[in-house]
C-alpha positions as CSV (number, residue, x, y, z in Angstrom):
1,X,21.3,65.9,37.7
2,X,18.2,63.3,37.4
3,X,17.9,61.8,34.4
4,X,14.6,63.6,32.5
5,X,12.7,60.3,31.9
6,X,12.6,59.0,35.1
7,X,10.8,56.8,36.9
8,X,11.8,53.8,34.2
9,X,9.6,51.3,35.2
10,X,6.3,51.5,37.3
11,X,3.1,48.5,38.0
12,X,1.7,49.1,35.2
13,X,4.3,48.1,32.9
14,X,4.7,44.8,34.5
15,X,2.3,41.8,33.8
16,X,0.9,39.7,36.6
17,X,2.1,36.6,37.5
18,X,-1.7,35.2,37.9
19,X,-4.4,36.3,36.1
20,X,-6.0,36.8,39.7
21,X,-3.4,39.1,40.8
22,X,-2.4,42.7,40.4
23,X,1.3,44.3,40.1
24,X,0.9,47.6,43.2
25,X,4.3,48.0,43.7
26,X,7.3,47.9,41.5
27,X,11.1,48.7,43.8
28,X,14.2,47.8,44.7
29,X,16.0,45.9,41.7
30,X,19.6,44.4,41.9
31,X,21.4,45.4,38.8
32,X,24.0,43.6,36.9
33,X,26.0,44.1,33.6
34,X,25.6,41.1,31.6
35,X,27.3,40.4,28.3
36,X,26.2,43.6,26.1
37,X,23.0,44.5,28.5
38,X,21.9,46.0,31.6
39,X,19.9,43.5,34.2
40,X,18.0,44.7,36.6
41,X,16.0,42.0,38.7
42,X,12.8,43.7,39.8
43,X,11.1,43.4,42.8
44,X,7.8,43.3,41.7
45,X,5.1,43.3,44.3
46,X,1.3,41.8,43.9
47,X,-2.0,41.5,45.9
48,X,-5.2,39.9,44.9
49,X,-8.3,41.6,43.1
50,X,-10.0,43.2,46.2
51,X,-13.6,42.7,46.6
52,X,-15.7,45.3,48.8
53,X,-16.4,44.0,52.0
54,X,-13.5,41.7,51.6
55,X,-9.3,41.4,52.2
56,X,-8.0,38.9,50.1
57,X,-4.3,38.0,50.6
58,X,-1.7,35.8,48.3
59,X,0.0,33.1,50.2
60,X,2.2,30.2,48.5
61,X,1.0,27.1,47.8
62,X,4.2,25.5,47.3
63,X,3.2,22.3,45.5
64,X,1.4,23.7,42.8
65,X,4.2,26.7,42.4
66,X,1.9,29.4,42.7
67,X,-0.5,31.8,45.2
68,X,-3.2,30.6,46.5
69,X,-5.9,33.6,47.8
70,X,-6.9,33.5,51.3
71,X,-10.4,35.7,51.9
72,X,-11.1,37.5,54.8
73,X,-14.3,39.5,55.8
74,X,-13.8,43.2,57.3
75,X,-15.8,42.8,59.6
76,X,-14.8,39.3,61.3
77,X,-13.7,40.5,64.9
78,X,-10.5,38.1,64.6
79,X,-9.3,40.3,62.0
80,X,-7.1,43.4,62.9
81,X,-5.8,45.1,59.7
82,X,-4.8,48.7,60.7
83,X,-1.6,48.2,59.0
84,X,-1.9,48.4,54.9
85,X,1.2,45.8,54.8
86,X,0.6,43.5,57.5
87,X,-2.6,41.8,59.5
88,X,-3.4,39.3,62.2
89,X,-6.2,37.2,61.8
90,X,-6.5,35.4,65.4
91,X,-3.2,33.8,66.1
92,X,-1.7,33.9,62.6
93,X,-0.1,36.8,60.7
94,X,-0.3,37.5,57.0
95,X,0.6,39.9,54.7
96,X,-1.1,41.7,51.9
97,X,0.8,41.6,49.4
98,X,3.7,39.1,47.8
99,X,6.7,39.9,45.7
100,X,8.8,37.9,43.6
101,X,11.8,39.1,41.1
102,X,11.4,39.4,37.8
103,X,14.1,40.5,34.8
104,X,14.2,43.3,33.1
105,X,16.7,43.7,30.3
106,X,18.2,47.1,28.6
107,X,20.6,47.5,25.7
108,X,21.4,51.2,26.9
109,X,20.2,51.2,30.5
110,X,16.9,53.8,29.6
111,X,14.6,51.3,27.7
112,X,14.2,48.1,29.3
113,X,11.9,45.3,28.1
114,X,10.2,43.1,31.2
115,X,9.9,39.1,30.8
116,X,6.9,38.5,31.5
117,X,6.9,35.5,33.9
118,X,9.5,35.7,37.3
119,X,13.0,34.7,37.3
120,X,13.2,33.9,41.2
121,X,9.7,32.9,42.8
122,X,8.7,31.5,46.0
123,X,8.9,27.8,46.1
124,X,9.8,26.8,50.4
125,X,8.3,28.0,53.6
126,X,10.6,30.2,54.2
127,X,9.7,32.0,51.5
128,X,5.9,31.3,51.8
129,X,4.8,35.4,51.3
130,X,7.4,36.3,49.4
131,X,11.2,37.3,48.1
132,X,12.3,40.7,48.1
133,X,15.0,43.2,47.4
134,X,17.6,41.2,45.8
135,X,21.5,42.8,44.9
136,X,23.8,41.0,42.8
137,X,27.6,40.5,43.1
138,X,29.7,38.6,39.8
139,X,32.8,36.9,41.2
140,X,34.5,35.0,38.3
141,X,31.8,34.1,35.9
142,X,28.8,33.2,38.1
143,X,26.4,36.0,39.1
144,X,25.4,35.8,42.8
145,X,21.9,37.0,43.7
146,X,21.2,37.3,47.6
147,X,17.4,37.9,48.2
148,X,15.4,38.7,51.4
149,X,12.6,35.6,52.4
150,X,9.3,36.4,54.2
151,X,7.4,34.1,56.0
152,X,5.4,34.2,59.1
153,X,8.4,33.5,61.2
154,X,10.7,36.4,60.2
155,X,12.7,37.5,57.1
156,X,16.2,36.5,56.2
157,X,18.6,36.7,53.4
158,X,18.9,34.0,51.1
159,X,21.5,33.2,48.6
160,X,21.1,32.4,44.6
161,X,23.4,32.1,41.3
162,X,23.4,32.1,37.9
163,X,25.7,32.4,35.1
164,X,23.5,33.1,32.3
165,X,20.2,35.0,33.5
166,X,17.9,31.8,32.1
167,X,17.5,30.0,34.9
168,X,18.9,30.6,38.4
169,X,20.2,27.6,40.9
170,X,19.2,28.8,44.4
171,X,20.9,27.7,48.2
172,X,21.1,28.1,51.2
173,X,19.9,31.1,54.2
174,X,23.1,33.1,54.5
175,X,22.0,35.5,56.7
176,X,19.6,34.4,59.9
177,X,16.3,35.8,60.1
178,X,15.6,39.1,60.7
179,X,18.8,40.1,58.8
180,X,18.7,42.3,55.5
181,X,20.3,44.9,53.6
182,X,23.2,42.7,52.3
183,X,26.0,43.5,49.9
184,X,29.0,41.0,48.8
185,X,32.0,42.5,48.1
186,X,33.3,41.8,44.3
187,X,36.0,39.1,44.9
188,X,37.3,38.2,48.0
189,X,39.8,40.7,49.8
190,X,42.9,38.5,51.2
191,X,41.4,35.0,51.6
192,X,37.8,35.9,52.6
193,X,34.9,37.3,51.0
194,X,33.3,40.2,52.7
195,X,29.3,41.3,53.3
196,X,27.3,44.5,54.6
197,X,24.7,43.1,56.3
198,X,22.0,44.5,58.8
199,X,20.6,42.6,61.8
200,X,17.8,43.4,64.0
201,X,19.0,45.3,66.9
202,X,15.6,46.2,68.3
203,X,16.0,44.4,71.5
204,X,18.2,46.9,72.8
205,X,16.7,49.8,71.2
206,X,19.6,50.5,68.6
207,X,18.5,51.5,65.6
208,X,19.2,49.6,62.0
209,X,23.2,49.7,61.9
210,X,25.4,48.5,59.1
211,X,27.8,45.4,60.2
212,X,30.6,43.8,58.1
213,X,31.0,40.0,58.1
214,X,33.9,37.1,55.8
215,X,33.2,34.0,54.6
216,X,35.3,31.8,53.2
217,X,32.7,30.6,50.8
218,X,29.6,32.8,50.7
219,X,27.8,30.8,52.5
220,X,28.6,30.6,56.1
221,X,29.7,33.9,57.8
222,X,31.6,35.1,60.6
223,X,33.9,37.4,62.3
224,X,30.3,40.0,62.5
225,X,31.6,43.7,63.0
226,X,29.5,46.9,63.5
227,X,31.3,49.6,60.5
228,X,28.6,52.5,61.3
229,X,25.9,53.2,63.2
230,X,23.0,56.3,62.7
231,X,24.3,59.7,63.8
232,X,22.0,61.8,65.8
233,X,20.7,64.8,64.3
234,X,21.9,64.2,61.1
235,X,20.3,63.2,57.8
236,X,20.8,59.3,58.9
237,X,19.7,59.3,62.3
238,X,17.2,56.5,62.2
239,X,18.3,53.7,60.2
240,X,20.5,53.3,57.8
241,X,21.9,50.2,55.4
242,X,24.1,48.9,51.9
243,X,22.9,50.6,48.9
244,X,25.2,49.3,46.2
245,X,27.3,46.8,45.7
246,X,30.9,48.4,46.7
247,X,32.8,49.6,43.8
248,X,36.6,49.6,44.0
249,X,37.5,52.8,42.9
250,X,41.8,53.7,43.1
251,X,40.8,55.4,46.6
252,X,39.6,52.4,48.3
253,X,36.1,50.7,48.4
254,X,33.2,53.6,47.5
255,X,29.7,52.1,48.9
256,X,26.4,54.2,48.0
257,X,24.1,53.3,51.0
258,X,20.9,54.3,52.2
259,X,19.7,56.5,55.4
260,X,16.6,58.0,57.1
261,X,16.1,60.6,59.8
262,X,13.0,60.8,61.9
263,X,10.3,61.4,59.6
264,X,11.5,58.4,57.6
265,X,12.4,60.5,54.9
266,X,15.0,58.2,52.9
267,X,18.5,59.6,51.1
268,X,22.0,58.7,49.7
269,X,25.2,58.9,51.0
270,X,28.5,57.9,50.3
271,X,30.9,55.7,52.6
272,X,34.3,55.0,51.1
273,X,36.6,52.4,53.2
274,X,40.3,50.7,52.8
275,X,40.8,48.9,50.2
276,X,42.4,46.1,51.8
277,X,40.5,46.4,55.0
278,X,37.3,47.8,54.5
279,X,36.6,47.9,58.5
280,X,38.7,51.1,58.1
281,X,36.6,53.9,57.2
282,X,38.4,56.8,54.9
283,X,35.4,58.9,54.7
284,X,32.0,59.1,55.6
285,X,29.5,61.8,54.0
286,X,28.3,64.5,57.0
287,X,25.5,65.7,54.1
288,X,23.4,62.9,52.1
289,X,24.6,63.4,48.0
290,X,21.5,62.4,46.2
291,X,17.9,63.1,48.1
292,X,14.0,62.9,47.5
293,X,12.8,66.0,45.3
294,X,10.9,64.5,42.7
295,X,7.1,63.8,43.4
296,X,7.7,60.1,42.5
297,X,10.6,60.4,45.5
């Protein structure tokens, strides 16, 4: 059953990180149990002011630690913008909006107050339009955020901590680029830690496929294995990836994770592997156990 006040959070609850900004989109947030609270870190998505005539774009200007806007007119015949999220001007590629993650914080996970300034922003150029989508795993006392970076050469995942939710000490890529969708196992099973991840398969034609990787430190990983791929016909034929982070239940590891058929309409399903080898699959749902109904889904 959905809970009767959803959605929690939308843009217009969410203040602008530059008074020449505007929050469009508000998705994806990792969430984390912290002390007495609920967490969730937002991914909180923002384009210029538009002007008519005009496309005006957010790109980092890393020394000063903030966007600088970038104005382009509609009719300039280097411009090609037939995509809302993405557009080539001449040789260079932009796109029109940028995110960064901001906290939210909830004393009984329904009513969540939103800091007004971001808790992980852009500051390299691999992050130069943006991070995105973040999950978060606690191992021991130190809360480990994994993000995805956007810049014009590609996406990967990237790799924070924090042990308080005040300031956050970010690392290194963990993932290469054009790899997303990853999920760190709570604690390390044997002597390795273990991730869902998703690379880019598109080279071959396969479509988005969830693999497994262990590292001994959470930094560099190995020993890459494809776990499941999209099943034809079904409610997850055309891509699929980690939801959740896995939650060790007495019947092994239960993973939530996300799927889409051919009209890119997105549901839930449940994947529940080994608990001390979670490349062995107990069960896999044939029927997605949560899916869009709502008009905000």
């Amino acid at each position: 059953m959905r809970f009767q006040q959803n959605p929690l959070i939308t843009p217009k609850d969410i203040k602008p990180s530059q008074s020449d900004l505007e929050v469009c989109c508000v998705l994806n947030p990792g969430v984390a149990r912290f002390n007495d609270q609920t967490i969730l870190l937002l991914r909180v998505c923002e384009r210029p002011l538009q002007e008519e005539g005009w496309l005006s774009v957010p790109v980092l200007e890393k020394e000063a630690g903030r966007y600088k806007i970038l104005r382009f007119k509609k009719d300039d015949p280097l411009l090609d913008f037939r995509d809302p999220r993405i557009f080539d001007y001449g040789e260079n590629v932009y796109l029109t909006t940028a995110s960064h993650l901001r906290i939210a914080r909830s004393n009984d996970g329904v009513n969540f107050t939103i800091e007004p300034k971001p808790f992980i922003f852009s500051n390299s150029d691999d992050e130069e339009f943006g991070v995105e989508d973040s999950r978060i795993t606690k191992i021991e006392d130190t809360y480990y955020i994994y993000y995805v970076a956007v810049s014009r050469n590609s996406y990967c995942t990237k790799l924070a901590s924090t042990k308080d939710f005040k300031n956050a000490q970010k690392h290194e890529i963990i993932f290469h680029p054009q790899n997303k969708d990853v999920a760190i196992f709570e604690g390390k099973i044997g002597d390795s830690y273990i991730a869902f991840h998703r690379p880019d398969l598109s080279i071959f034609r396969a479509p988005p496929a969830m693999w497994l990787a262990y590292s001994k430190d959470l930094i560099y990983w190995g020993r890459h294995k494809l776990l499941i791929s999209p099943r034809k016909k079904m409610w997850d034929s055309a891509r699929i990836g980690a939801g959740t982070v896995p939650i060790l239940t007495d019947k092994g590891w239960l993973e939530i994770y996300h799927g889409a058929n051919e009209k890119h309409n997105y549901s839930l399903g449940l994947l529940l592997l080994d608990a001390l080898d979670p490349s062995k699959i107990i069960y896999r749902s044939d029927e997605p156990f949560f899916e869009p109904q709502e008009e905000y889904e």
